[in-house]
PDB file of N, CA, C and O in Angstrom:
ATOM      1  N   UNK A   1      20.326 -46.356  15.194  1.00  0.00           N
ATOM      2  CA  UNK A   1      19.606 -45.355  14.442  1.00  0.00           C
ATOM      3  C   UNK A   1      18.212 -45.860  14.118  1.00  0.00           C
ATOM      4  O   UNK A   1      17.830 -47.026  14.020  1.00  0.00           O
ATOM      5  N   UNK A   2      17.599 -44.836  13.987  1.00  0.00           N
ATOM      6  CA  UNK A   2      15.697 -45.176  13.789  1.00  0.00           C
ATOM      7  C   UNK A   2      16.027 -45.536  11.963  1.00  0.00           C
ATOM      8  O   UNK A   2      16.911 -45.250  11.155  1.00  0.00           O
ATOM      9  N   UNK A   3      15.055 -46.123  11.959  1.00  0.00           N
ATOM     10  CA  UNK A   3      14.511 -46.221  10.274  1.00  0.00           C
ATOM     11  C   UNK A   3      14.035 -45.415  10.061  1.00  0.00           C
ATOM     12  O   UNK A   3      13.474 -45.753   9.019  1.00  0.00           O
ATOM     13  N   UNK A   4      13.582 -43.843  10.353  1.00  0.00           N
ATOM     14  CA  UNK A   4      13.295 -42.721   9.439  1.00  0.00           C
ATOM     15  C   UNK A   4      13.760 -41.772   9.295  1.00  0.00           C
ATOM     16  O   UNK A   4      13.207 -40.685   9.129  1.00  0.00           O
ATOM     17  N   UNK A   5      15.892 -42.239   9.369  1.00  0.00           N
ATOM     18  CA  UNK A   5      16.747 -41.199   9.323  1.00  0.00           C
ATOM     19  C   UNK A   5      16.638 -40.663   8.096  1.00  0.00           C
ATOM     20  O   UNK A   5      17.232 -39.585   8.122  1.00  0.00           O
ATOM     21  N   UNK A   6      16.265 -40.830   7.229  1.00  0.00           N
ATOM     22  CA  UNK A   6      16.314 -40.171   6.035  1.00  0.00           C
ATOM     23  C   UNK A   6      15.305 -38.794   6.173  1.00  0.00           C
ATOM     24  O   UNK A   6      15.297 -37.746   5.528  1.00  0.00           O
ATOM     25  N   UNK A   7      14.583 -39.206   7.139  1.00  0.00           N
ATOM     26  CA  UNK A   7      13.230 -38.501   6.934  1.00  0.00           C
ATOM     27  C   UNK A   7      13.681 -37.110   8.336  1.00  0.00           C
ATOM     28  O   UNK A   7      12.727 -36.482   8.795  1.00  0.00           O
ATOM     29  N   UNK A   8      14.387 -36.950   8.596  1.00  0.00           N
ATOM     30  CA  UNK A   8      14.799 -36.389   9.923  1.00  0.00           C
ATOM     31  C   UNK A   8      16.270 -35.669   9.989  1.00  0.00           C
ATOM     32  O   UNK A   8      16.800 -35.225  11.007  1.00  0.00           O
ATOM     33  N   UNK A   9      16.745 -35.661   8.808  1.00  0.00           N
ATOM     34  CA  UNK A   9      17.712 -35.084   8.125  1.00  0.00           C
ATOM     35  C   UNK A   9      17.665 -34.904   6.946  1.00  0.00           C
ATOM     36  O   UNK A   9      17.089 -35.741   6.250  1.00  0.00           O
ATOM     37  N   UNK A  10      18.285 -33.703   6.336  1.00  0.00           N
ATOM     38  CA  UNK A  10      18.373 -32.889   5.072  1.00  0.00           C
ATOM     39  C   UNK A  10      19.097 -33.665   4.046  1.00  0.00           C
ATOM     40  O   UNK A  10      20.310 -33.803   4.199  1.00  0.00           O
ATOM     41  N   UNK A  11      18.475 -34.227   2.949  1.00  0.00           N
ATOM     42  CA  UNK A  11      19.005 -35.267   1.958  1.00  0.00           C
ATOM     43  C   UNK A  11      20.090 -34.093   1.334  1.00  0.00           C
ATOM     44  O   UNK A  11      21.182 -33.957   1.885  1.00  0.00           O
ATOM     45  N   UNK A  12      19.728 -33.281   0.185  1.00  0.00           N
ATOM     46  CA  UNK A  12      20.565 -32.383  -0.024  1.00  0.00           C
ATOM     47  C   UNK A  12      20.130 -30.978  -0.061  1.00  0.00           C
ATOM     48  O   UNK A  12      19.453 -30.549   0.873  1.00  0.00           O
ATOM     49  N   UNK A  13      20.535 -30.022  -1.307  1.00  0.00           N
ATOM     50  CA  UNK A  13      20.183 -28.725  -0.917  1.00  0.00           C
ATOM     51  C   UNK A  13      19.805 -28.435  -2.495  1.00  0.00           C
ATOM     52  O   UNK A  13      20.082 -29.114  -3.484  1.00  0.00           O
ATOM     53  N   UNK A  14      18.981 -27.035  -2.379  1.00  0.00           N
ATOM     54  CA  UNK A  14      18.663 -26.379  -3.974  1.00  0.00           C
ATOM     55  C   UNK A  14      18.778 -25.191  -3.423  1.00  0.00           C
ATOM     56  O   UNK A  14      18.905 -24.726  -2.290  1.00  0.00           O
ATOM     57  N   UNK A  15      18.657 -24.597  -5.135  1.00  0.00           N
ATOM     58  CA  UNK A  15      18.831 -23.178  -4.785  1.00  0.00           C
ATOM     59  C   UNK A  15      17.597 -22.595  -4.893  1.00  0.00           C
ATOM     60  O   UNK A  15      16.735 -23.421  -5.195  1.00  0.00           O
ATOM     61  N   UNK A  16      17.062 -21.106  -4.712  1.00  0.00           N
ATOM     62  CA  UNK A  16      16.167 -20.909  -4.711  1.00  0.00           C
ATOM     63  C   UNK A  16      15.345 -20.910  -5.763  1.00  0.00           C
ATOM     64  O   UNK A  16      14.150 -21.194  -5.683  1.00  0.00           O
ATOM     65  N   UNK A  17      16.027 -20.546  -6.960  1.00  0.00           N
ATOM     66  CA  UNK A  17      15.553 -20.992  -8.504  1.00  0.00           C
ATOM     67  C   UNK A  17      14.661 -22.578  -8.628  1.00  0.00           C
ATOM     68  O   UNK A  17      13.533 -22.718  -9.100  1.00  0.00           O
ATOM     69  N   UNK A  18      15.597 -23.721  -8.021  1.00  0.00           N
ATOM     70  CA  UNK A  18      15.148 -24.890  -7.732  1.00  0.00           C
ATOM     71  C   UNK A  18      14.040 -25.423  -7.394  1.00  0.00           C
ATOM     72  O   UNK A  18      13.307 -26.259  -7.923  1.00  0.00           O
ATOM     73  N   UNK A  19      13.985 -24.366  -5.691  1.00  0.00           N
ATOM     74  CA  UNK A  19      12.994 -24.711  -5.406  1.00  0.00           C
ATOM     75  C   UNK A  19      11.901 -24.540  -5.280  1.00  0.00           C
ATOM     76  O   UNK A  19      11.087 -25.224  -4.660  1.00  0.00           O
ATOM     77  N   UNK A  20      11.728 -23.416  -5.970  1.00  0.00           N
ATOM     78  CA  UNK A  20      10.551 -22.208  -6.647  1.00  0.00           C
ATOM     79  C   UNK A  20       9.600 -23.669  -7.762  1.00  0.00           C
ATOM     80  O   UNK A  20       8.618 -24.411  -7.808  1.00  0.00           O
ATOM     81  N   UNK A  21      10.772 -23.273  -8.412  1.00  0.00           N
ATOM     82  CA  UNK A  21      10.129 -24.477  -9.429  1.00  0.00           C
ATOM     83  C   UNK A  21       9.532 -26.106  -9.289  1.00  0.00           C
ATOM     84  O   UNK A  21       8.686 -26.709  -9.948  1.00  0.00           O
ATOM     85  N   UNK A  22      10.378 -26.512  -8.121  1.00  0.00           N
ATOM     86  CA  UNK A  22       9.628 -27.761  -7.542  1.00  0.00           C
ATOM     87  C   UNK A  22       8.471 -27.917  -7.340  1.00  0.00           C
ATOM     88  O   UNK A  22       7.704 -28.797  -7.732  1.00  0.00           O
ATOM     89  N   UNK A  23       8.246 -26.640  -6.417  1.00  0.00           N
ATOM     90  CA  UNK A  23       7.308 -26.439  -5.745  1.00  0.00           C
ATOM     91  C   UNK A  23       6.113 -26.217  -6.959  1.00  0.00           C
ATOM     92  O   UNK A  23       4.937 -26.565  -6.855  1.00  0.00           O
ATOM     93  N   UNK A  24       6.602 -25.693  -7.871  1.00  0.00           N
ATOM     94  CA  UNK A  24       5.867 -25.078  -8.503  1.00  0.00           C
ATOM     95  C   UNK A  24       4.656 -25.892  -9.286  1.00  0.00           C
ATOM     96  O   UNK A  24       3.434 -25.804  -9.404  1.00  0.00           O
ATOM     97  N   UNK A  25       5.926 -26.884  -9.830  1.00  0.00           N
ATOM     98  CA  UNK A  25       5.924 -28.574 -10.690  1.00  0.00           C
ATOM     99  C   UNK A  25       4.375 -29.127  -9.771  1.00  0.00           C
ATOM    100  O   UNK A  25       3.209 -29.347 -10.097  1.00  0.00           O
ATOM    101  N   UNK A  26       5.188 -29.180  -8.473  1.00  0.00           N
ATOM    102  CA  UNK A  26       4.259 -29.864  -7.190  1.00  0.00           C
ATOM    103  C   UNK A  26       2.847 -29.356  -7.280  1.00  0.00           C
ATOM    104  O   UNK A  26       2.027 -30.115  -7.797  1.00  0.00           O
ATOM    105  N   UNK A  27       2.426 -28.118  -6.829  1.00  0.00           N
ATOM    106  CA  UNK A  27       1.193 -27.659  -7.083  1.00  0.00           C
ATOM    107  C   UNK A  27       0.660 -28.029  -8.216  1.00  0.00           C
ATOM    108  O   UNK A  27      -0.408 -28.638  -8.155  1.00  0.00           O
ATOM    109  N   UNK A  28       1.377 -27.708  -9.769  1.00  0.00           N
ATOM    110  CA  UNK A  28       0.877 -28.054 -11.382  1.00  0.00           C
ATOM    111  C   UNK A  28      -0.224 -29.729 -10.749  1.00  0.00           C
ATOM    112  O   UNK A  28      -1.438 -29.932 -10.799  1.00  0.00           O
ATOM    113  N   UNK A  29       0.957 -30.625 -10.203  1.00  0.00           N
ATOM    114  CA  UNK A  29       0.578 -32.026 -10.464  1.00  0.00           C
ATOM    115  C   UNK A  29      -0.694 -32.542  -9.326  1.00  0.00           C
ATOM    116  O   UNK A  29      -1.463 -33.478  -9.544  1.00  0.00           O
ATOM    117  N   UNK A  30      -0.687 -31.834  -8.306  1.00  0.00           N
ATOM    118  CA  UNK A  30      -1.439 -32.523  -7.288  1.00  0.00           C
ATOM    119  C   UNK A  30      -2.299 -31.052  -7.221  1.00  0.00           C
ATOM    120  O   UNK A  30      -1.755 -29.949  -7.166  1.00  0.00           O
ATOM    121  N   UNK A  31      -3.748 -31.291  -7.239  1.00  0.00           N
ATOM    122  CA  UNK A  31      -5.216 -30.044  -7.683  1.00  0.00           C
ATOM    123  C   UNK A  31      -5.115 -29.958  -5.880  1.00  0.00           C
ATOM    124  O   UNK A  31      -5.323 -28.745  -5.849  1.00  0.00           O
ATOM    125  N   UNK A  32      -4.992 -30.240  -4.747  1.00  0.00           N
ATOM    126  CA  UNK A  32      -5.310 -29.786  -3.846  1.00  0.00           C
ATOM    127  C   UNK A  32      -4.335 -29.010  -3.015  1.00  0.00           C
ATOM    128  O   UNK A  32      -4.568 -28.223  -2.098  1.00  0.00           O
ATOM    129  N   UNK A  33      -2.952 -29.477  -3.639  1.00  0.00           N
ATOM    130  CA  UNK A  33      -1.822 -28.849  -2.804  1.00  0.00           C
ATOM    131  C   UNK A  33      -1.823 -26.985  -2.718  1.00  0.00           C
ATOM    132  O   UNK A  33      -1.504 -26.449  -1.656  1.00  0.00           O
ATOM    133  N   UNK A  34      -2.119 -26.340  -3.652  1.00  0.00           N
ATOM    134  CA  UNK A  34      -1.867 -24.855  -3.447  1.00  0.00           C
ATOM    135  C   UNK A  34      -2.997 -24.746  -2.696  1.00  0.00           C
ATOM    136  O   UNK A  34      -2.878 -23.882  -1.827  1.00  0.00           O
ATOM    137  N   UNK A  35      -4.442 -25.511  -2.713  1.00  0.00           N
ATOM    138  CA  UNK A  35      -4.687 -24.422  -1.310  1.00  0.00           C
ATOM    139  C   UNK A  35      -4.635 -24.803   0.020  1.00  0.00           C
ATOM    140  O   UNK A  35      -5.037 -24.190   1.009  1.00  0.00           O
ATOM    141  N   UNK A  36      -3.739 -26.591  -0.122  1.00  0.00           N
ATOM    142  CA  UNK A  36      -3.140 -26.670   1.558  1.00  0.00           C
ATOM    143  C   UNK A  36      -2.312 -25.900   1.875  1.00  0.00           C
ATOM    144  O   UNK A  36      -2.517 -25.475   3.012  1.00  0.00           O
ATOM    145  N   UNK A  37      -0.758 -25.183   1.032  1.00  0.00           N
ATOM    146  CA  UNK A  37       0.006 -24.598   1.033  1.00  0.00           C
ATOM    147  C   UNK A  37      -0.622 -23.226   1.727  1.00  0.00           C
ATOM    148  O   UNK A  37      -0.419 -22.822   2.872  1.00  0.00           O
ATOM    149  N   UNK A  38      -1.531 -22.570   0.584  1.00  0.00           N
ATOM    150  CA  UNK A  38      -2.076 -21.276   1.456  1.00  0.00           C
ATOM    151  C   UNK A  38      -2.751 -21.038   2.299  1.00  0.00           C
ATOM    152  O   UNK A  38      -2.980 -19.937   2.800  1.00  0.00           O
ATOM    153  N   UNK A  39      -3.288 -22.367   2.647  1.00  0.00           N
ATOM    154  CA  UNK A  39      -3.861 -22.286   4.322  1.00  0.00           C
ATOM    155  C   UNK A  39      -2.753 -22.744   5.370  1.00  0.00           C
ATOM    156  O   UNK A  39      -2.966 -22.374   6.525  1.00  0.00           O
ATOM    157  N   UNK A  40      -1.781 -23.378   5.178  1.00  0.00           N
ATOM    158  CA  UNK A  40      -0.464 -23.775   6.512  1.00  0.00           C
ATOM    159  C   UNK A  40       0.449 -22.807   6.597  1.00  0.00           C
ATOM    160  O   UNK A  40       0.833 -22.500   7.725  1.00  0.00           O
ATOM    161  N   UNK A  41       1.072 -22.019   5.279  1.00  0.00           N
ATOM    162  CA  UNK A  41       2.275 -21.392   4.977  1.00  0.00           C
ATOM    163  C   UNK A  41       2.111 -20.168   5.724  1.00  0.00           C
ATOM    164  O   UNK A  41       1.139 -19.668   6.291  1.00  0.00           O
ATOM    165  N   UNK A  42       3.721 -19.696   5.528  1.00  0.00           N
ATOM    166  CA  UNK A  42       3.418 -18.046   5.452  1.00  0.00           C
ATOM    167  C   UNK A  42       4.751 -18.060   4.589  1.00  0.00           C
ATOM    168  O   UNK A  42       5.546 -18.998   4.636  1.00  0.00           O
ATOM    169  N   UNK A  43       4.959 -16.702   3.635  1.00  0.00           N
ATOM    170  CA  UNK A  43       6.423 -16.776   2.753  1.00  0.00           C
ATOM    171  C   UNK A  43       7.442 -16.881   3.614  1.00  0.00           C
ATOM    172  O   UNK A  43       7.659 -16.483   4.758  1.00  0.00           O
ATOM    173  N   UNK A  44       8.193 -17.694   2.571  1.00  0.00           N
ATOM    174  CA  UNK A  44       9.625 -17.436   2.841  1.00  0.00           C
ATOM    175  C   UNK A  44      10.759 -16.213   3.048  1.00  0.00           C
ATOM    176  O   UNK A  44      10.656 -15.353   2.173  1.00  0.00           O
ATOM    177  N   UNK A  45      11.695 -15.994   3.916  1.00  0.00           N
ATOM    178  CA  UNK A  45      12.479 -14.700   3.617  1.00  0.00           C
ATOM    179  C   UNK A  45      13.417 -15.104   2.486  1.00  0.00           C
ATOM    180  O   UNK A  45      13.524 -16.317   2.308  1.00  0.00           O
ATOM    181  N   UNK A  46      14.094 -14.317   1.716  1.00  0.00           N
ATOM    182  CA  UNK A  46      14.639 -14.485   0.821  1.00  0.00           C
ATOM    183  C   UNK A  46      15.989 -15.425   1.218  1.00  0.00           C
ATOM    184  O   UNK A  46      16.346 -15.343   2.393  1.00  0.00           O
ATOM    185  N   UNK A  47      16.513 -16.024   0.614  1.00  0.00           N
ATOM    186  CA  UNK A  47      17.829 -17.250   0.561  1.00  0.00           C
ATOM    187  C   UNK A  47      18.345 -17.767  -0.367  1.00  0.00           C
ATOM    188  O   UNK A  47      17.547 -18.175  -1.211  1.00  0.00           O
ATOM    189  N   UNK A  48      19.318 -17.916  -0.558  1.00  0.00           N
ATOM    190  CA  UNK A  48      20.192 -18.523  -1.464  1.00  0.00           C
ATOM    191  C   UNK A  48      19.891 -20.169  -2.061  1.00  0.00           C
ATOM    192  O   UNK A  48      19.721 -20.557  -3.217  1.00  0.00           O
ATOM    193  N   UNK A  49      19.905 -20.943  -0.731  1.00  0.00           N
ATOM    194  CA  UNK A  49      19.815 -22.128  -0.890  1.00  0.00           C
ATOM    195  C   UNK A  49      18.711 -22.610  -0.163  1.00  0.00           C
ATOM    196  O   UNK A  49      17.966 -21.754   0.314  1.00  0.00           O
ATOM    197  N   UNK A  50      18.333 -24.292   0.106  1.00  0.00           N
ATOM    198  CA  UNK A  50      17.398 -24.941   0.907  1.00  0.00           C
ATOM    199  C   UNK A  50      17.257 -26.371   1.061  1.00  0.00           C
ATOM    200  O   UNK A  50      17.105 -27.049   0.045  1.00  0.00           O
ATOM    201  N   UNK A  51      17.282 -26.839   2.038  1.00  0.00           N
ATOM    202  CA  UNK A  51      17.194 -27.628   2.311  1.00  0.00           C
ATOM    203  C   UNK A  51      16.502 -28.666   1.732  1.00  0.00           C
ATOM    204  O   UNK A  51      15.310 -28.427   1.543  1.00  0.00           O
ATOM    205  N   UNK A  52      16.951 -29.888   1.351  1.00  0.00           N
ATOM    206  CA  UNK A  52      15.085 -30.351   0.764  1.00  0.00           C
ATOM    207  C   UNK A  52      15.648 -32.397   1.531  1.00  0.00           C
ATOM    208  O   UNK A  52      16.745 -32.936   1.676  1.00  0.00           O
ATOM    209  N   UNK A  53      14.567 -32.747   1.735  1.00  0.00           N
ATOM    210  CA  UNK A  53      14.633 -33.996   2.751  1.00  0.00           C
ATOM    211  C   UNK A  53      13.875 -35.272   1.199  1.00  0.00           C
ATOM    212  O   UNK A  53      13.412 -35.101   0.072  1.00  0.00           O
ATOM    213  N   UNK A  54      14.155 -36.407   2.072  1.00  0.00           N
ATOM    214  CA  UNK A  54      14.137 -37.997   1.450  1.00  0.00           C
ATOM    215  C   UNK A  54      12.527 -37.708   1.974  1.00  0.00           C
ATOM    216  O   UNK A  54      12.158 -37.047   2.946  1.00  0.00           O
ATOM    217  N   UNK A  55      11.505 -38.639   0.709  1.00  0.00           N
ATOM    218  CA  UNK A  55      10.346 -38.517   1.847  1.00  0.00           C
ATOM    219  C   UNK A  55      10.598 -40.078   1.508  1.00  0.00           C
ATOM    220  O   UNK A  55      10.827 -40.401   0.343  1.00  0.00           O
ATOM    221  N   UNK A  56      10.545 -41.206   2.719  1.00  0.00           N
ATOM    222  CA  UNK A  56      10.886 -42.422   2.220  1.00  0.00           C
ATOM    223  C   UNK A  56       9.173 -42.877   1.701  1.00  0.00           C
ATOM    224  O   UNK A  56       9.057 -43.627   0.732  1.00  0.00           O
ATOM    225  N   UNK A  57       8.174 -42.464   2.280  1.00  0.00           N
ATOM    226  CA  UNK A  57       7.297 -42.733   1.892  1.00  0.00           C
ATOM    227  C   UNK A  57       6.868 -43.283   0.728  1.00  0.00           C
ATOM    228  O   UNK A  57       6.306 -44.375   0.650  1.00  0.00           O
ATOM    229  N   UNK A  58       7.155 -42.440  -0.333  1.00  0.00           N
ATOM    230  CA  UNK A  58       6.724 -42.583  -1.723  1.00  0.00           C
ATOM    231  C   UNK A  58       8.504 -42.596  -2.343  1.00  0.00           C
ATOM    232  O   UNK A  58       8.835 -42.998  -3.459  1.00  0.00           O
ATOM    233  N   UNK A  59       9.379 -42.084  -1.354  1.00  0.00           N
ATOM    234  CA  UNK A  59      10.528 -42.220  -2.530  1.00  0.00           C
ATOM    235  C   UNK A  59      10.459 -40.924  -2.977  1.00  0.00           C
ATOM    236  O   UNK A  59      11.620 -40.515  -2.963  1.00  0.00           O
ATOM    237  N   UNK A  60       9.503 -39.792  -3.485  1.00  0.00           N
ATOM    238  CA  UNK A  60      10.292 -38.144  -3.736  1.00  0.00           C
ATOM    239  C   UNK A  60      11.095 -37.613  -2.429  1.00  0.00           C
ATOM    240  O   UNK A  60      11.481 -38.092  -1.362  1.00  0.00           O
ATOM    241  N   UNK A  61      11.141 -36.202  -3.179  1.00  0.00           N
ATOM    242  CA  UNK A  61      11.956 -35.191  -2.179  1.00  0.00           C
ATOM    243  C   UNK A  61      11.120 -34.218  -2.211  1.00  0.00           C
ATOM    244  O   UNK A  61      10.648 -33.671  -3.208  1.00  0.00           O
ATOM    245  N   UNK A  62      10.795 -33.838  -0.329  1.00  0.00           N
ATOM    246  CA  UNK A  62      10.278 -32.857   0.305  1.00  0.00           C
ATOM    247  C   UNK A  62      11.275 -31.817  -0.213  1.00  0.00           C
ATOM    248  O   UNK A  62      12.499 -31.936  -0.175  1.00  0.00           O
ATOM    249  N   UNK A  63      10.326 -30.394  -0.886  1.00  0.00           N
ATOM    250  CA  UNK A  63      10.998 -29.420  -0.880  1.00  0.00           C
ATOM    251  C   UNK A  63      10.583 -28.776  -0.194  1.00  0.00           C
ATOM    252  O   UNK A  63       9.500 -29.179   0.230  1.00  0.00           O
ATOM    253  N   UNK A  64      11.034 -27.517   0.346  1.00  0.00           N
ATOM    254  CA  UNK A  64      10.918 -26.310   1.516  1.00  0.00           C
ATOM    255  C   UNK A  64       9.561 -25.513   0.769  1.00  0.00           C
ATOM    256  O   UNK A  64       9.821 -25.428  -0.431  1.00  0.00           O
ATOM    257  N   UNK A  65       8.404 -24.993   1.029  1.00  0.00           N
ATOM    258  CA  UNK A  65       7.191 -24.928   0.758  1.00  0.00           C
ATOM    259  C   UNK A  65       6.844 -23.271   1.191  1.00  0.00           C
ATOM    260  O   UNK A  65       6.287 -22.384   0.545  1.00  0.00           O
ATOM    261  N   UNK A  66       7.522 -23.283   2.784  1.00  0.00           N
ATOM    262  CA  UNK A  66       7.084 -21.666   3.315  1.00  0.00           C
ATOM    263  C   UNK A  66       7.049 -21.863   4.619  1.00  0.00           C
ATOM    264  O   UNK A  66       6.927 -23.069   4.835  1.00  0.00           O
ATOM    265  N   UNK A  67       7.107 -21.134   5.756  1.00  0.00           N
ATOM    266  CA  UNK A  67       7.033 -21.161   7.304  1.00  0.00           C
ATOM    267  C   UNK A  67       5.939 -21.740   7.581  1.00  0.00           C
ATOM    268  O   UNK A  67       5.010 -21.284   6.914  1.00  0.00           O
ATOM    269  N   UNK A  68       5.628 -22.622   8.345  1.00  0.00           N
ATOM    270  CA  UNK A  68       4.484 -23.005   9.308  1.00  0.00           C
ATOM    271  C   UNK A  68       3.417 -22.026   9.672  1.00  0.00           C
ATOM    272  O   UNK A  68       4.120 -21.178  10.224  1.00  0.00           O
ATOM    273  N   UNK A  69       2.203 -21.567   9.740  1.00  0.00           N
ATOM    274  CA  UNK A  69       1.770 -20.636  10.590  1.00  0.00           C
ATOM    275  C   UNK A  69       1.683 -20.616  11.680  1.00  0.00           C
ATOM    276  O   UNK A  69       1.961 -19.552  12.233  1.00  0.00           O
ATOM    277  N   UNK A  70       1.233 -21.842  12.558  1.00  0.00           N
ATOM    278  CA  UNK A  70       1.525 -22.188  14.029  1.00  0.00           C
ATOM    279  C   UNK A  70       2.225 -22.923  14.398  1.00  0.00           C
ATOM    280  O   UNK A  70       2.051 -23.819  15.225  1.00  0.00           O
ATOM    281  N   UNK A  71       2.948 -22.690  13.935  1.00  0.00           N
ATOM    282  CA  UNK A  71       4.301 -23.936  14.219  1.00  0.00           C
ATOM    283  C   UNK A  71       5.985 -23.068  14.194  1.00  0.00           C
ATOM    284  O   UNK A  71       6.206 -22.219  13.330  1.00  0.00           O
ATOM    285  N   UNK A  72       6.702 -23.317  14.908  1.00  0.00           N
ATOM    286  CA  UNK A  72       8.327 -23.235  14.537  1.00  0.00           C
ATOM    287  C   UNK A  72       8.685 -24.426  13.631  1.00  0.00           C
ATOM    288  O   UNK A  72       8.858 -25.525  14.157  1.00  0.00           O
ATOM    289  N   UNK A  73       8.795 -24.288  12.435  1.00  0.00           N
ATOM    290  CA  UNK A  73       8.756 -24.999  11.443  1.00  0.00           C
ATOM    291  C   UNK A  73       8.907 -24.800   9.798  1.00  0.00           C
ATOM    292  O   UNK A  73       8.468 -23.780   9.266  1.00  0.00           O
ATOM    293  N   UNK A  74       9.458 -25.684   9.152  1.00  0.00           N
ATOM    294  CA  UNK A  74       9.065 -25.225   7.112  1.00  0.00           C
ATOM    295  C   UNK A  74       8.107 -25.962   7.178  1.00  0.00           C
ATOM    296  O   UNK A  74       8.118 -26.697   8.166  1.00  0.00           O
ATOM    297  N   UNK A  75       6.999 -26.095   6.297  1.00  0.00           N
ATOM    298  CA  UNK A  75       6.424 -26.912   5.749  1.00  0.00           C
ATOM    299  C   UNK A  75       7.016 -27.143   4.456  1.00  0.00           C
ATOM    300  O   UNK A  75       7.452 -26.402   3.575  1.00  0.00           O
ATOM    301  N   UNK A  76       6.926 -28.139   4.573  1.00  0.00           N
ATOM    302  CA  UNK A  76       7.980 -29.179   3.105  1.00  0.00           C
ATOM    303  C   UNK A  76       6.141 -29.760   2.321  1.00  0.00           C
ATOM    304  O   UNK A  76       4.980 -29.797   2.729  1.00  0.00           O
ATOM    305  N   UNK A  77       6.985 -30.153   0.872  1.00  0.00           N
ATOM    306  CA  UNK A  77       5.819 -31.010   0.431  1.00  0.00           C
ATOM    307  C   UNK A  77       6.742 -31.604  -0.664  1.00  0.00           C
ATOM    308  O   UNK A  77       7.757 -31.087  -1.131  1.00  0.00           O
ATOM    309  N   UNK A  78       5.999 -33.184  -1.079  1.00  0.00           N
ATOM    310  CA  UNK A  78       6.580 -33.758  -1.878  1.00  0.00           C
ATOM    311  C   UNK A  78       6.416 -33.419  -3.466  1.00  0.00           C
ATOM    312  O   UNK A  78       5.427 -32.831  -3.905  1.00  0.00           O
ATOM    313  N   UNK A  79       7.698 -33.941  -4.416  1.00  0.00           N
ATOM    314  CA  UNK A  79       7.340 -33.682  -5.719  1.00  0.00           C
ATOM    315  C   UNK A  79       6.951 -34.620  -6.481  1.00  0.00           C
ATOM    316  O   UNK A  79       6.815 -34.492  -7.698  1.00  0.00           O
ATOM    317  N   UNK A  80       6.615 -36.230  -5.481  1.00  0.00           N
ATOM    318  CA  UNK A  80       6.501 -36.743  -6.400  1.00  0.00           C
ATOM    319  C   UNK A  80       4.599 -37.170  -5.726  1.00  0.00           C
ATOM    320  O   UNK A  80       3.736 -37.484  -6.546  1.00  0.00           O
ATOM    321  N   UNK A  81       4.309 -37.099  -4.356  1.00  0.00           N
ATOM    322  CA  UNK A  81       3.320 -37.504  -4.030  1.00  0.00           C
ATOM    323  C   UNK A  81       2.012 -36.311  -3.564  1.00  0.00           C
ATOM    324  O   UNK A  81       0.859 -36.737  -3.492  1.00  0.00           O
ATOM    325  N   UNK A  82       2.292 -34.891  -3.281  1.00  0.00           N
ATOM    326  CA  UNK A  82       2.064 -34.387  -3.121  1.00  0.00           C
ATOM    327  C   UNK A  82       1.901 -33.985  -1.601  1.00  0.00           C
ATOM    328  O   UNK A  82       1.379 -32.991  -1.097  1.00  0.00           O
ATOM    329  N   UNK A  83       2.572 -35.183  -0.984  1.00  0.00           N
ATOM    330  CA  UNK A  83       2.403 -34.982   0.787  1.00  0.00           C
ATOM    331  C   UNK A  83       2.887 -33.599   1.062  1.00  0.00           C
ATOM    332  O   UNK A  83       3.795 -33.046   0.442  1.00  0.00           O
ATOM    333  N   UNK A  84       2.009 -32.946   2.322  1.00  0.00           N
ATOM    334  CA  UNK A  84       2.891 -31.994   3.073  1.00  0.00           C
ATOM    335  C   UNK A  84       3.374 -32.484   4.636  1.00  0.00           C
ATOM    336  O   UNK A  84       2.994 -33.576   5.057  1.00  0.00           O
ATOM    337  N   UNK A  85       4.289 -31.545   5.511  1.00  0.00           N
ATOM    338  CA  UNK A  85       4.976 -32.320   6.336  1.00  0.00           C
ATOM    339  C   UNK A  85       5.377 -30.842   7.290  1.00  0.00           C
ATOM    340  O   UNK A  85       4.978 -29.682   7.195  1.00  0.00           O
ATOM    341  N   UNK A  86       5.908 -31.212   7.799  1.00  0.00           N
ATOM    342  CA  UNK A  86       6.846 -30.305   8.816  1.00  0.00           C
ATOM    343  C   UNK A  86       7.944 -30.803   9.380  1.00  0.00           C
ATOM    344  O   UNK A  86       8.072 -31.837  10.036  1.00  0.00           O
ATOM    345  N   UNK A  87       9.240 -29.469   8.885  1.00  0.00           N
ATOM    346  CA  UNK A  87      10.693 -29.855   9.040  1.00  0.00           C
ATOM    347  C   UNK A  87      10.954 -28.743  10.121  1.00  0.00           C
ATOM    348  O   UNK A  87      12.073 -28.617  10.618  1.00  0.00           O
TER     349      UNK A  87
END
């Protein structure tokens, strides 16, 4: 196995309440993230639950952010560093 299995599989899951608010937390803490978000994203369809990944980087958890725009992809971002990513 590679050393960035953590990073390449789904640590655990939230619900959408969860991850509304992560996300939310995330933008509050890092001044540049909402307008990387609204330049990569597009919304989410509605869901129950979500995925959210290890970022080993810094040690937070990537939460699910919104679709890629050019990409088949989520864009994830961290809650504790503010990274964004693609899952």
């Amino acid at each position: 196995m590679t050393s960035n299995i953590s990073q390449a599989y789904p640590y655990s899951s939230e619900s959408e309440v969860e991850r509304a608010a992560a996300i939310a937390a995330a933008v509050a803490a890092h001044e540049d993230l909402d307008a990387s978000l609204a330049a990569e994203t597009l919304p989410l369809d509605a869901a129950d639950r979500w995925w959210t990944y290890h970022h080993a980087g810094c040690g937070g958890t990537l939460h699910v952010a919104g679709y890629a725009r050019d990409r088949h992809a989520v864009v994830v971002a961290c809650d504790r560093c503010g990274k964004t990513a693609l899952r």
